[in-house]
Each structure stands twice: as structure tokens, then as C-alpha cells.
VOTOR-134306 format. One record per residue (C-alpha): residue number from 0; residue in three letters; chain; x, y, z. Coordinates in steps of 0.001 Angstrom, whole numbers. Example, Ala and Ser with C-alpha at 12.3 -4.5 7.8 and 13.67 -1.06 7.14 Angstrom:
REM VOTOR-134306
+-------+------+-------+---------+---------+---------+
! vexti ! miza ! kemar !       x !       y !       z !
+-------+------+-------+---------+---------+---------+
!     0 !  Ala !     A !   12300 !   -4500 !    7800 !
!     1 !  Ser !     A !   13670 !   -1060 !    7140 !
+-------+------+-------+---------+---------+---------+
***
This chain:
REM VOTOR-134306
+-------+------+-------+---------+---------+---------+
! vexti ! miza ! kemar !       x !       y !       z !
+-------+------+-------+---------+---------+---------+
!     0 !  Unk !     A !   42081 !   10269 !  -36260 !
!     1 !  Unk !     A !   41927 !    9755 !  -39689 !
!     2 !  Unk !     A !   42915 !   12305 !  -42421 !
!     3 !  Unk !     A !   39307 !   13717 !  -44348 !
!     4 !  Unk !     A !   41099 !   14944 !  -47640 !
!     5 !  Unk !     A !   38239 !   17624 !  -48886 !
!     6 !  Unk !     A !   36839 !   18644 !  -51791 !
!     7 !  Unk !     A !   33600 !   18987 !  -53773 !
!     8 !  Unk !     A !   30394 !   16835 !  -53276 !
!     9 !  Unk !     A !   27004 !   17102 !  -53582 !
!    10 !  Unk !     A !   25018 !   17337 !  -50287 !
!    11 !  Unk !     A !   21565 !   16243 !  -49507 !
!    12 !  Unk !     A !   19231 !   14475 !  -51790 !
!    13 !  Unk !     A !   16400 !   14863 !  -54533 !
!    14 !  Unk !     A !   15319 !   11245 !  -53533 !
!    15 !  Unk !     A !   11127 !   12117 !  -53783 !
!    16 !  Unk !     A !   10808 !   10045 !  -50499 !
!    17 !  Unk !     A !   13351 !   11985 !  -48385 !
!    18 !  Unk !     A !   12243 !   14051 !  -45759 !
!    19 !  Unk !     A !   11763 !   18011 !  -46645 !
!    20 !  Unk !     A !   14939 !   19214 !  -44749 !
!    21 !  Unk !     A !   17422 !   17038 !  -46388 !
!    22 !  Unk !     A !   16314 !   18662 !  -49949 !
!    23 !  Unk !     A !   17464 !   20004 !  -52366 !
!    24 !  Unk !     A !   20801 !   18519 !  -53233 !
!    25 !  Unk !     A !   23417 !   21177 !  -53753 !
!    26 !  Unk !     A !   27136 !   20924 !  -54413 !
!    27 !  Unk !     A !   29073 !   22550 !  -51450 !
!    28 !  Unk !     A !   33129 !   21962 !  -50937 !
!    29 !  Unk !     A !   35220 !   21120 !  -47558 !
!    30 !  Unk !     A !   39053 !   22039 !  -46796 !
!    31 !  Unk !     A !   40800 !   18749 !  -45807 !
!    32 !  Unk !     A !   40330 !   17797 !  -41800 !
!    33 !  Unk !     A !   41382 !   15024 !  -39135 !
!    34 !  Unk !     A !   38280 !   12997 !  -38039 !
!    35 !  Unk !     A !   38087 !   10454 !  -35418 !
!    36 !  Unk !     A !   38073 !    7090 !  -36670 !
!    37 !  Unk !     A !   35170 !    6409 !  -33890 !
!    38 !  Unk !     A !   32983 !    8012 !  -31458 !
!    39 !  Unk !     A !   33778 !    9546 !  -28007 !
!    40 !  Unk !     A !   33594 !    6219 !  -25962 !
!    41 !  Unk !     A !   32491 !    6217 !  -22218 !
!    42 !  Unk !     A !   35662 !    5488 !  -21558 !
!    43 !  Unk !     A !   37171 !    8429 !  -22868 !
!    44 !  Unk !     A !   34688 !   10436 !  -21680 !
!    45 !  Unk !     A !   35016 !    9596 !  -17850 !
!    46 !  Unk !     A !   38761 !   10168 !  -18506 !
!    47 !  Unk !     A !   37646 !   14134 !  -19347 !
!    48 !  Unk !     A !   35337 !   14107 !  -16561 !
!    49 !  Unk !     A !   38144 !   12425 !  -13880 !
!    50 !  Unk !     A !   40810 !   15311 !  -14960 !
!    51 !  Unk !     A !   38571 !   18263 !  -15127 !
!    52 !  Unk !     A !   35507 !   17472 !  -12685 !
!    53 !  Unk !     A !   33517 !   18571 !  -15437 !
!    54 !  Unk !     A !   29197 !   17737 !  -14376 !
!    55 !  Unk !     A !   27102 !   16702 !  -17132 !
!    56 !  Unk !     A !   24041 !   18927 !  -18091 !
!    57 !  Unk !     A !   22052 !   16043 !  -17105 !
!    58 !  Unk !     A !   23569 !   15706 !  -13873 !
!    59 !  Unk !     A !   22305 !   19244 !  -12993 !
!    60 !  Unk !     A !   19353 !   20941 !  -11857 !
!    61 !  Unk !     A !   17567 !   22510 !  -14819 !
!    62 !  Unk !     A !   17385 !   26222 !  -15286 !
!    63 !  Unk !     A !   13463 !   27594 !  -15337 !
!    64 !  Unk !     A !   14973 !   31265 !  -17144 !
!    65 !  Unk !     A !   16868 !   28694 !  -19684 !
!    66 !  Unk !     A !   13872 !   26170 !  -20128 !
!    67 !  Unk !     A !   11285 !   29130 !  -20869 !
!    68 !  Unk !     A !   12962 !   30221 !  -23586 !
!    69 !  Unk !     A !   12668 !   27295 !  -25831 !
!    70 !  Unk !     A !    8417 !   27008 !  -24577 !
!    71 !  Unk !     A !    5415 !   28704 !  -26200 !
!    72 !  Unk !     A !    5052 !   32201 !  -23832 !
!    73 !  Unk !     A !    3325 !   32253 !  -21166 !
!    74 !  Unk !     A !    3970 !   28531 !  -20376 !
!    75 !  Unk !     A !    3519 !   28325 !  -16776 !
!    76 !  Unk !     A !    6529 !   26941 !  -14307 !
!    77 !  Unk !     A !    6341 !   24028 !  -13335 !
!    78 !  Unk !     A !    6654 !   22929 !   -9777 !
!    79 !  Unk !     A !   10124 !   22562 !   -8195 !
!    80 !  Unk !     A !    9863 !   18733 !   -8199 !
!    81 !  Unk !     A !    9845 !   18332 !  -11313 !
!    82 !  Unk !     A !   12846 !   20432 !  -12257 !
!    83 !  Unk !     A !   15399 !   18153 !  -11090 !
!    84 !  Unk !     A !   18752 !   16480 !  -12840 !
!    85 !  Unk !     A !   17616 !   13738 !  -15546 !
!    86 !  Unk !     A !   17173 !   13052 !  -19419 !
!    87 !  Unk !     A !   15422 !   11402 !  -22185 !
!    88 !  Unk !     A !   15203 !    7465 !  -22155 !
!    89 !  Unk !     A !   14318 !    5514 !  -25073 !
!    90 !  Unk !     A !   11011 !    3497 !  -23196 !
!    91 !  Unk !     A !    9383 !    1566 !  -25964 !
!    92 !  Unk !     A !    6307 !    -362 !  -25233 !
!    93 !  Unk !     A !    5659 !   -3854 !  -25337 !
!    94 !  Unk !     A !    3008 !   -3763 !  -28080 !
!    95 !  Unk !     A !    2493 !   -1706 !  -31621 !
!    96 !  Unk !     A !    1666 !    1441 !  -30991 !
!    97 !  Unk !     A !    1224 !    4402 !  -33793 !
!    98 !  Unk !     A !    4456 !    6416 !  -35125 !
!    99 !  Unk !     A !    3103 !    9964 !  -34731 !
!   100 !  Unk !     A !    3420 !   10393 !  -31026 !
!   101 !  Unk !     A !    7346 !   10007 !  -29573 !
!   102 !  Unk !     A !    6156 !   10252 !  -26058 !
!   103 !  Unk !     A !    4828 !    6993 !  -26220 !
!   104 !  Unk !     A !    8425 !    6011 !  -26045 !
!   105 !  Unk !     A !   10386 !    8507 !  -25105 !
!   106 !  Unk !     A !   10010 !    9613 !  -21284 !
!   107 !  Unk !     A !   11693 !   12146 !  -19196 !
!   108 !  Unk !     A !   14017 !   10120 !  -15991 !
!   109 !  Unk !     A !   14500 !   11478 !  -13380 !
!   110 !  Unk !     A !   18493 !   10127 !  -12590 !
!   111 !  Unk !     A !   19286 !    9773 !  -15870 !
!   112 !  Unk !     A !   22864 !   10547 !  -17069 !
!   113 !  Unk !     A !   26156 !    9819 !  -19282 !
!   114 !  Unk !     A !   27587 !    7036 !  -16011 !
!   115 !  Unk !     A !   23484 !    5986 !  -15476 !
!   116 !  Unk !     A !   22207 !    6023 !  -19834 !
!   117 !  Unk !     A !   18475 !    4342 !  -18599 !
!   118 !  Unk !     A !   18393 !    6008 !  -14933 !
!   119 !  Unk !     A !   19079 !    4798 !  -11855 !
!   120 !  Unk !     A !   20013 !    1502 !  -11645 !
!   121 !  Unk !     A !   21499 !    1609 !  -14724 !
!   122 !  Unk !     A !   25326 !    2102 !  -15768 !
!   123 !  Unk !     A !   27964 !    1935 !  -18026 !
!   124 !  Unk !     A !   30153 !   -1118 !  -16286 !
!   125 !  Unk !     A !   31420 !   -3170 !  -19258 !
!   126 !  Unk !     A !   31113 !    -758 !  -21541 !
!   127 !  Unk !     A !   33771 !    1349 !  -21805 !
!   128 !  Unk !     A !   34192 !    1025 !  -25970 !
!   129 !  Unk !     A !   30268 !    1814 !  -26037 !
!   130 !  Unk !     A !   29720 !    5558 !  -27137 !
!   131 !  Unk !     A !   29012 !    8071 !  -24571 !
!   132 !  Unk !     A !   25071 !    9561 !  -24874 !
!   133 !  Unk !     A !   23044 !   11213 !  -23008 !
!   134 !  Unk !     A !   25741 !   14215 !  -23449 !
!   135 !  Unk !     A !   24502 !   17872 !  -24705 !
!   136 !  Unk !     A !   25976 !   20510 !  -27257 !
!   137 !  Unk !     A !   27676 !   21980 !  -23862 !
!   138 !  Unk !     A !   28977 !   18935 !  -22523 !
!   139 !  Unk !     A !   30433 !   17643 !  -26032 !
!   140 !  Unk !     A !   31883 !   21194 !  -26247 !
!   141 !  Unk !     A !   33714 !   21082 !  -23110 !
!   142 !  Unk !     A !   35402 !   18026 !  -24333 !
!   143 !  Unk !     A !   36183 !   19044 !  -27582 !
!   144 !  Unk !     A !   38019 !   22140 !  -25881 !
!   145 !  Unk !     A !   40239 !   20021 !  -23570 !
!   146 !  Unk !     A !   40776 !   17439 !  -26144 !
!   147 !  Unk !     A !   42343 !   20439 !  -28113 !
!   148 !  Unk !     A !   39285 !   19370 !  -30931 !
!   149 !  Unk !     A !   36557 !   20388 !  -32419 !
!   150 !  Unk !     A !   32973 !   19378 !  -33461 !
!   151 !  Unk !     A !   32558 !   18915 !  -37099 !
!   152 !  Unk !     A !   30578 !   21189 !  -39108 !
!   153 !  Unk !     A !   27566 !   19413 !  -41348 !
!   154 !  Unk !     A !   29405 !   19954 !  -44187 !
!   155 !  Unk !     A !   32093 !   18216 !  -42749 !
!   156 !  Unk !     A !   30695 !   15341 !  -41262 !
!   157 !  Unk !     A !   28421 !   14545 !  -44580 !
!   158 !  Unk !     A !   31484 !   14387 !  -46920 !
!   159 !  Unk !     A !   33536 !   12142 !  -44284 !
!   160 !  Unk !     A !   29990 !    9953 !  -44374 !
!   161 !  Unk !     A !   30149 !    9327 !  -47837 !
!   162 !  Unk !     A !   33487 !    8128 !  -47634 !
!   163 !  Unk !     A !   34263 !    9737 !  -51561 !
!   164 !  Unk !     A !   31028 !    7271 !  -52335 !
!   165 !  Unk !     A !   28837 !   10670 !  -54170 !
!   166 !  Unk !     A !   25331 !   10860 !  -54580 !
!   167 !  Unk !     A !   24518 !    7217 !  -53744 !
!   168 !  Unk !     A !   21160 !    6875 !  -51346 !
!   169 !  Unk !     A !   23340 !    4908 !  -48157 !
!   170 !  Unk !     A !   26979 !    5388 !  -47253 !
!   171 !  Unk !     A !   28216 !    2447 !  -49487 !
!   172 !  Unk !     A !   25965 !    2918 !  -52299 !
!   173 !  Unk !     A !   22036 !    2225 !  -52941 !
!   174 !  Unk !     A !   21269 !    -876 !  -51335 !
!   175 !  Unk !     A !   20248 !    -883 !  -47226 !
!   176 !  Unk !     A !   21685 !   -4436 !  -46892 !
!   177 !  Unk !     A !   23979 !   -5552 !  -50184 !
!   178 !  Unk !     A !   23736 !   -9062 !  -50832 !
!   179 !  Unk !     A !   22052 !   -9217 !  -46827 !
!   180 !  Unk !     A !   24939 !   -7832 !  -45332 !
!   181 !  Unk !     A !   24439 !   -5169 !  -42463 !
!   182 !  Unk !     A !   26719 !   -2196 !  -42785 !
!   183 !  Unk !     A !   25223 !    -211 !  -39912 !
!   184 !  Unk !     A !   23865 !    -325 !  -36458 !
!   185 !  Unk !     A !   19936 !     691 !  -37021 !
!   186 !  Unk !     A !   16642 !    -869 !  -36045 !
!   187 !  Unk !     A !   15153 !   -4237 !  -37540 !
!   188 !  Unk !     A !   11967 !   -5446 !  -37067 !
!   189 !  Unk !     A !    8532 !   -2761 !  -36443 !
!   190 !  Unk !     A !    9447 !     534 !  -34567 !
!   191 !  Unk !     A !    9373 !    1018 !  -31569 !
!   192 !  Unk !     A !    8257 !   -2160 !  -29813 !
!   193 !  Unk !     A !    9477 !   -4868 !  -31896 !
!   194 !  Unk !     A !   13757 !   -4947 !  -32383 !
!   195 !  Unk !     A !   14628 !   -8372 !  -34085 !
!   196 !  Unk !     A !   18354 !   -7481 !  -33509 !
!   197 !  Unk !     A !   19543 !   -9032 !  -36682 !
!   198 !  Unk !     A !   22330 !   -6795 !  -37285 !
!   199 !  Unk !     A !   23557 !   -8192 !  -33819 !
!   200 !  Unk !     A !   22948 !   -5732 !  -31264 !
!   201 !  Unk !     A !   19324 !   -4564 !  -29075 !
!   202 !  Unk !     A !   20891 !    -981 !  -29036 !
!   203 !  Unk !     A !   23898 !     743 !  -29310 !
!   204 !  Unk !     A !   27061 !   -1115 !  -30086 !
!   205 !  Unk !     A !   30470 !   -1012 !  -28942 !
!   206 !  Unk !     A !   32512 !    1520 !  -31526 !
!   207 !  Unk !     A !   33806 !    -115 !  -34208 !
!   208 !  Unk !     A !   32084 !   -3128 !  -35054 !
!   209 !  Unk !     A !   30893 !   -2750 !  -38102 !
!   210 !  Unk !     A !   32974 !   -2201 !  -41056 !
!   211 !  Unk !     A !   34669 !    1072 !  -41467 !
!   212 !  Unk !     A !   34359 !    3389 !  -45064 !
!   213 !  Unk !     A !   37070 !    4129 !  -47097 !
!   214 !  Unk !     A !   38051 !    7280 !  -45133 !
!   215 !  Unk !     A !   39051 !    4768 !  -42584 !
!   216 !  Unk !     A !   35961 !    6265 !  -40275 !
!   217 !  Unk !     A !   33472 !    3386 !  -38062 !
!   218 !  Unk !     A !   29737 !    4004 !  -37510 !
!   219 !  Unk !     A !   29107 !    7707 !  -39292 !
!   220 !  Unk !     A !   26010 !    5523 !  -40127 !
!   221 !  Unk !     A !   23645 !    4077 !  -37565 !
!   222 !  Unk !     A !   24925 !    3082 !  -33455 !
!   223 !  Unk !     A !   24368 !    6886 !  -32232 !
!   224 !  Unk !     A !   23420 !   10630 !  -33305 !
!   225 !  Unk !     A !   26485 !   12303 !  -33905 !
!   226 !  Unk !     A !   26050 !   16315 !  -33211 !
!   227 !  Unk !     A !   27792 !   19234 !  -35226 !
!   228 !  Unk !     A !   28390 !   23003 !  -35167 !
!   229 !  Unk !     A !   25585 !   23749 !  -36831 !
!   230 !  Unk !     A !   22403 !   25089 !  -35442 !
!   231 !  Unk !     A !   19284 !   23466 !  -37285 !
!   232 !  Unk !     A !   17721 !   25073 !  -40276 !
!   233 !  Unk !     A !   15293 !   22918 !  -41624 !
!   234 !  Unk !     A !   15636 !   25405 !  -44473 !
!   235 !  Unk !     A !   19329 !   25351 !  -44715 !
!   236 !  Unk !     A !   19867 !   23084 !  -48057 !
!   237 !  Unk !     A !   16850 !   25225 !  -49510 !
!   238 !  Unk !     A !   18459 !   28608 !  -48774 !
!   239 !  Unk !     A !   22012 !   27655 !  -50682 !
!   240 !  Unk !     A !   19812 !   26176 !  -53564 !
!   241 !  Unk !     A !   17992 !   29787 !  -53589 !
!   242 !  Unk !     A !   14981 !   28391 !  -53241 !
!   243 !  Unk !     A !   14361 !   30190 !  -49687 !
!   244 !  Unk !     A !   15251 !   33328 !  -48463 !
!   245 !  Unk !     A !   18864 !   33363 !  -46680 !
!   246 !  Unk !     A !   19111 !   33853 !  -43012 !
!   247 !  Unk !     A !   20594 !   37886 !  -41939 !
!   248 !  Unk !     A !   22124 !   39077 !  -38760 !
!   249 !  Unk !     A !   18615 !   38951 !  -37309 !
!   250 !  Unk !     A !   16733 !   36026 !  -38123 !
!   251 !  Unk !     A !   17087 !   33398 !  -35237 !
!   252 !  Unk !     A !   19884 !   30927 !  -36853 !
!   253 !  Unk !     A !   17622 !   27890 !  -35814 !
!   254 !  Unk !     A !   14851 !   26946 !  -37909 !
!   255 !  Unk !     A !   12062 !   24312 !  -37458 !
!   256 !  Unk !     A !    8673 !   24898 !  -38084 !
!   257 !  Unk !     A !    7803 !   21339 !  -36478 !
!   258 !  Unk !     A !    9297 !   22949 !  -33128 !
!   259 !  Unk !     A !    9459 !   26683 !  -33410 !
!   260 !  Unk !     A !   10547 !   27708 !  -30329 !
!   261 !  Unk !     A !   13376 !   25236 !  -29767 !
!   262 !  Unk !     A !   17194 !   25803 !  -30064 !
!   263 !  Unk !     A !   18472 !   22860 !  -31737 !
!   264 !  Unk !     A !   21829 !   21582 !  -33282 !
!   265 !  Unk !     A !   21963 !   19413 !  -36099 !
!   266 !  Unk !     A !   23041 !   15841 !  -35396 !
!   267 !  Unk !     A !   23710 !   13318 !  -38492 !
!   268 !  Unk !     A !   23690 !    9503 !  -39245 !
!   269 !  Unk !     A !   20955 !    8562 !  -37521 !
!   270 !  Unk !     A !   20982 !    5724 !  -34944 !
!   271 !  Unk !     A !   20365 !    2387 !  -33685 !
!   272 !  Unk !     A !   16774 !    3457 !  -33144 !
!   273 !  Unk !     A !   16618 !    4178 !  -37096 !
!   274 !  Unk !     A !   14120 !    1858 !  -38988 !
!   275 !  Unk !     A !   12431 !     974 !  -42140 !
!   276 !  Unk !     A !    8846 !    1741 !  -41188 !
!   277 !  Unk !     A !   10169 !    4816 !  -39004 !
!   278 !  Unk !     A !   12679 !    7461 !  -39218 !
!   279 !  Unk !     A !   14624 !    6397 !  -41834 !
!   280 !  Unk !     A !   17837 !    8564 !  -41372 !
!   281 !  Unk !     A !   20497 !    5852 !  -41687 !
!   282 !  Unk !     A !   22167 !    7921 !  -44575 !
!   283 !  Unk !     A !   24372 !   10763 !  -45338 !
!   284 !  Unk !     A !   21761 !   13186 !  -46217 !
!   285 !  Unk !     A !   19544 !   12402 !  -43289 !
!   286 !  Unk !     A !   19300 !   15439 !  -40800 !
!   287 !  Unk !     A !   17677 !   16493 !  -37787 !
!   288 !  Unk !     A !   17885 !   18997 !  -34843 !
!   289 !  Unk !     A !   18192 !   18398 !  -31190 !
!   290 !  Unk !     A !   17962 !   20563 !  -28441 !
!   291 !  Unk !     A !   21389 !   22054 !  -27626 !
!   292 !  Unk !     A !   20690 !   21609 !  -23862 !
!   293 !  Unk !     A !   19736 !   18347 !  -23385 !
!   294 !  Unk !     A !   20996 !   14641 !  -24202 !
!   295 !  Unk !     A !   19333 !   11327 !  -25278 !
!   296 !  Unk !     A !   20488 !    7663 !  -24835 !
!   297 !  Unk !     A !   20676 !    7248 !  -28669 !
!   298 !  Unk !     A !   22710 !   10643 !  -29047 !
!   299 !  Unk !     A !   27091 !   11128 !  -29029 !
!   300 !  Unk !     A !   29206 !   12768 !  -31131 !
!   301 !  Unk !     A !   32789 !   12300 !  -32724 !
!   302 !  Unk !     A !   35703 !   15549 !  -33294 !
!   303 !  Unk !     A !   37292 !   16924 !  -35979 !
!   304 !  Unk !     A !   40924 !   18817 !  -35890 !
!   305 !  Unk !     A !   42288 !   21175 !  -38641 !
!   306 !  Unk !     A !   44763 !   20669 !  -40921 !
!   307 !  Unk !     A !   48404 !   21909 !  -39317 !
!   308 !  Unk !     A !   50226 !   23355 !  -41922 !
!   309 !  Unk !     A !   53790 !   21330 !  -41718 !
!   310 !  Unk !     A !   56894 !   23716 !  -41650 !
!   311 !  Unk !     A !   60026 !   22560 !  -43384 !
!   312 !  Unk !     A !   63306 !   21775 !  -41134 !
!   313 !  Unk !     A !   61009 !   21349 !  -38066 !
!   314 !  Unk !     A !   59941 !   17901 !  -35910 !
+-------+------+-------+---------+---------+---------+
***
């Protein structure tokens, strides 16, 4: 882990193209926090699982009472053959299709897990330094309380991001590639069915590979999603600007009027799906929600630790 000092900084973005929920930029401030250097690998993961005989969200059979309550009412159940253990596979096409519908390359499979990222048939052998996906807010949770850790609020894991660099449009400043140089794992080429790998990797990459920021922390930009604490407000930069109401004791804490009915958590830094002509989220300010009961093979997470206050005459 790597020690996040704190402080002031100013969160989000007035950049006109941004998307809505990463606006207004508004100074917030952190307490000082250990972060780790890199993201939960599989490795590590199976490690959790091997102790504890922890099972995966995606390795069990989904809960009709639990799925209902993130659908329109009235949405009818669906028949028992469908509701069986899987999760959501990045499935691009082989030829340009239009950016407005994701389920023309995401699809539900049936199988489909942390040890088996694509379904079955697929699995993790050889990559043991890759990060873990296809892991929900539960199953990150679990793992956070046996590693004695904790997930990182957005607050948090925006100031580590920006590695002390303030206010700049990317992680190390306002260029995407500085004299051609890629800094991140993300997408190059057109989204979704054309990936000209020219930052080196097809999709995710092992942890660490790129260059880490001056906080000493690898990939907080680009390889995989990283969740937080936070549920999703698409509002929530908005409401500390005073520009929207603020959320009381009984207002649903998740907000998105793109998908009202879901519970989401936000994740940050975007991913190796992240492209120029399509969800450009390969910066600090980027945010998004995802559903706090599922995973996706683009989505991890790293932890976060408090400070421990040292006591004097004491090893």
C-alpha cells in the first residue's frame, strides 16, 4: 500500500464536453489513507476465496425478490431457466455498429464468473497478476473485510487519481498521449468492434504495467472499473455545489435518471473498454454507477486502510 497524504482538491470538472454527472467542479478535502499500489489480482483473490470458501455473486443462482426491485413494477418473472449463475461479457461485433445501444455488445453468459471472465471455456490460467472482474459490491466487500481493508470512498479514490496533479483534464495533465506516449490501459481504434491495441494490450492488462503516479499508485486510470463506497448520485457534485437539492433521510441515496430503478455504486477510472469516439472516462473526474449486485469483465476494484495513529514507546 502506498501512503495517500490528504488534503484539499478540486473534484470533478467544468470541461463543457464532460458528461453531466461529473459537473460542477467543487473543492472537497480527504484525511490521509493507505491505498493499494494496484488492483486486487486474481491471484489474490482466489487466495480469499481458498481460505474462506467464499462463492461469487456470479457463481450463484439469482434472487427473483432481489432482481424485482431494481425493474420497472409489474415486470413479469421470468422463467426459471433463465435465472441461473452468470454475468455480463464484453461481446463486441465484428463490424461498426451505432454507440447508443450497449446490448449490441454486452450480453448476459450463462457460466460466467471471476475463475471463467468470458464463460465457460474461459479462465484465468496465466493470469494471476491480471485484475480480478466480474466481482460485485458484495463480493469486493467480503474481501475487503477479511483483508482487514476497506473500499475507498469517491472522494478518496479521485484525489489518489490525481496523484497531487489538480485540475488538469487526465491524471498526468491535459494531453491523452504526451509526446505519443500511452499512460493508461483504454481503447484505440473505433468502439466497440475495432481495438488497434496500440497501447499494447486487446483488454485488460496485467497490474502494473504502465507507469505509476506520483502517489506511487498503477492503473487508477484505464485496465478496469475500480468500485467505491459510494452509491451513485448522478446529482452528487451538483448537490455540494448547491445547485440541486441535497439528499434527506428519505430520498433513495442512488440517483440516475438514465436508470431509475437501479441500485448502483459508483466505480471510477474508467477501463480498457474506454475510447475516444465512446465513453470517454479515462480521467479523474469521470464517473459512473454500476449495479451493486452484479459484475462485468471490465470491472475490479482496489482497498484503502486508515491512518493508525502511532503510539510513542510501542513496536
Amino acid at each position: 500500500m502506498a501512503w495517500i497524504p490528504g488534503g484539499k482538491f478540486t473534484m470533478g470538472t467544468n470541461e463543457a464536453d464532460a458528461y453531466p454527472a461529473e459537473k460542477p467542479a467543487v473543492d472537497v478535502e480527504v484525511a490521509g489513507f493507505w491505498m493499494d499500489t494496484r488492483e486486487v489480482t486474481n491471484a489474490e483473490f482466489a487466495k480469499f476465496v481458498e481460505e474462506t470458501g467464499y462463492v461469487t455473486v456470479a457463481e450463484r443462482k439469482p434472487d427473483w425478490e432481489e432482481l424485482k426491485k431494481q425493474l420497472p413494477p409489474g415486470t413479469p418473472k421470468p422463467d426459471e431457466s433463465i435465472l441461473v449463475p452468470g454475468a455480463m461479457v464484453f461481446s463486441p461485433p465484428p463490424y461498426e455498429v451505432p454507440t447508443n445501444d450497449i446490448s449490441l455488445w454486452w450480453k448476459w453468459v450463462n457460466g460466467a464468473n471471476w475463475k471463467n471472465p468470458e464463460g465457460p471455456g474461459s479462465n484465468i490460467d496465466g493470469k494471476e497478476n491480471y485484475p480480478v472482474v466480474q466481482v460485485s459490491f458484495e463480493d469486493a466487500q467480503a474481501y475487503a473485510e477479511w483483508a482487514g481493508k476497506r473500499l475507498p470512498t469517491e472522494f478518496e479514490w479521485e484525489f489518489a487519481a490525481r496523484g497531487g496533479v489538480n485540475g488538469k483534464r487526465f491524471a498526468w495533465g491535459d494531453e491523452l498521449n504526451p509526446s505519443g506516449q500511452h499512460l493508461a490501459n483504454t481503447f484505440q481504434g473505433v468502439f466497440p468492434h475495432l481495438n488497434e491495441g496500440n497501447d499494447g494490450f486487446m483488454g485488460a492488462a496485467p497490474v502494473g504495467s504502465f507507469a505509476p503516479n506520483a502517489f506511487g499508485l498503477y492503473d487508477m486510470i484505464g485496465n478496469v472499473w475500480e468500485l467505491t463506497s459510494d452509491w451513485y448520485d448522478a446529482l452528487k457534485l451538483a448537490r455540494l455545489a448547491g445547485q440541486a437539492p441535497k439528499l434527506d433521510a428519505n430520498m433513495n441515496p442512488c440517483y440516475n435518471p438514465d436508470n431509475p430503478y437501479a441500485m448502483e455504486r459508483v466505480m471510477k477510472g474508467g477501463s480498457y473498454l474506454c475510447a475516444v469516439n465512446y465513453c470517454v472516462n479515462y480521467r479523474p473526474s469521470a464517473r459512473q454507477g454500476t449495479s451493486y449486485d452484479s459484475g462485468t469483465s471490465n470491472v475490479g476494484f482496489r482497498l484503502v486502510k486508515d491512518a493508525v495513529p502511532q503510539t510513542l514507546g510501542m513496536k
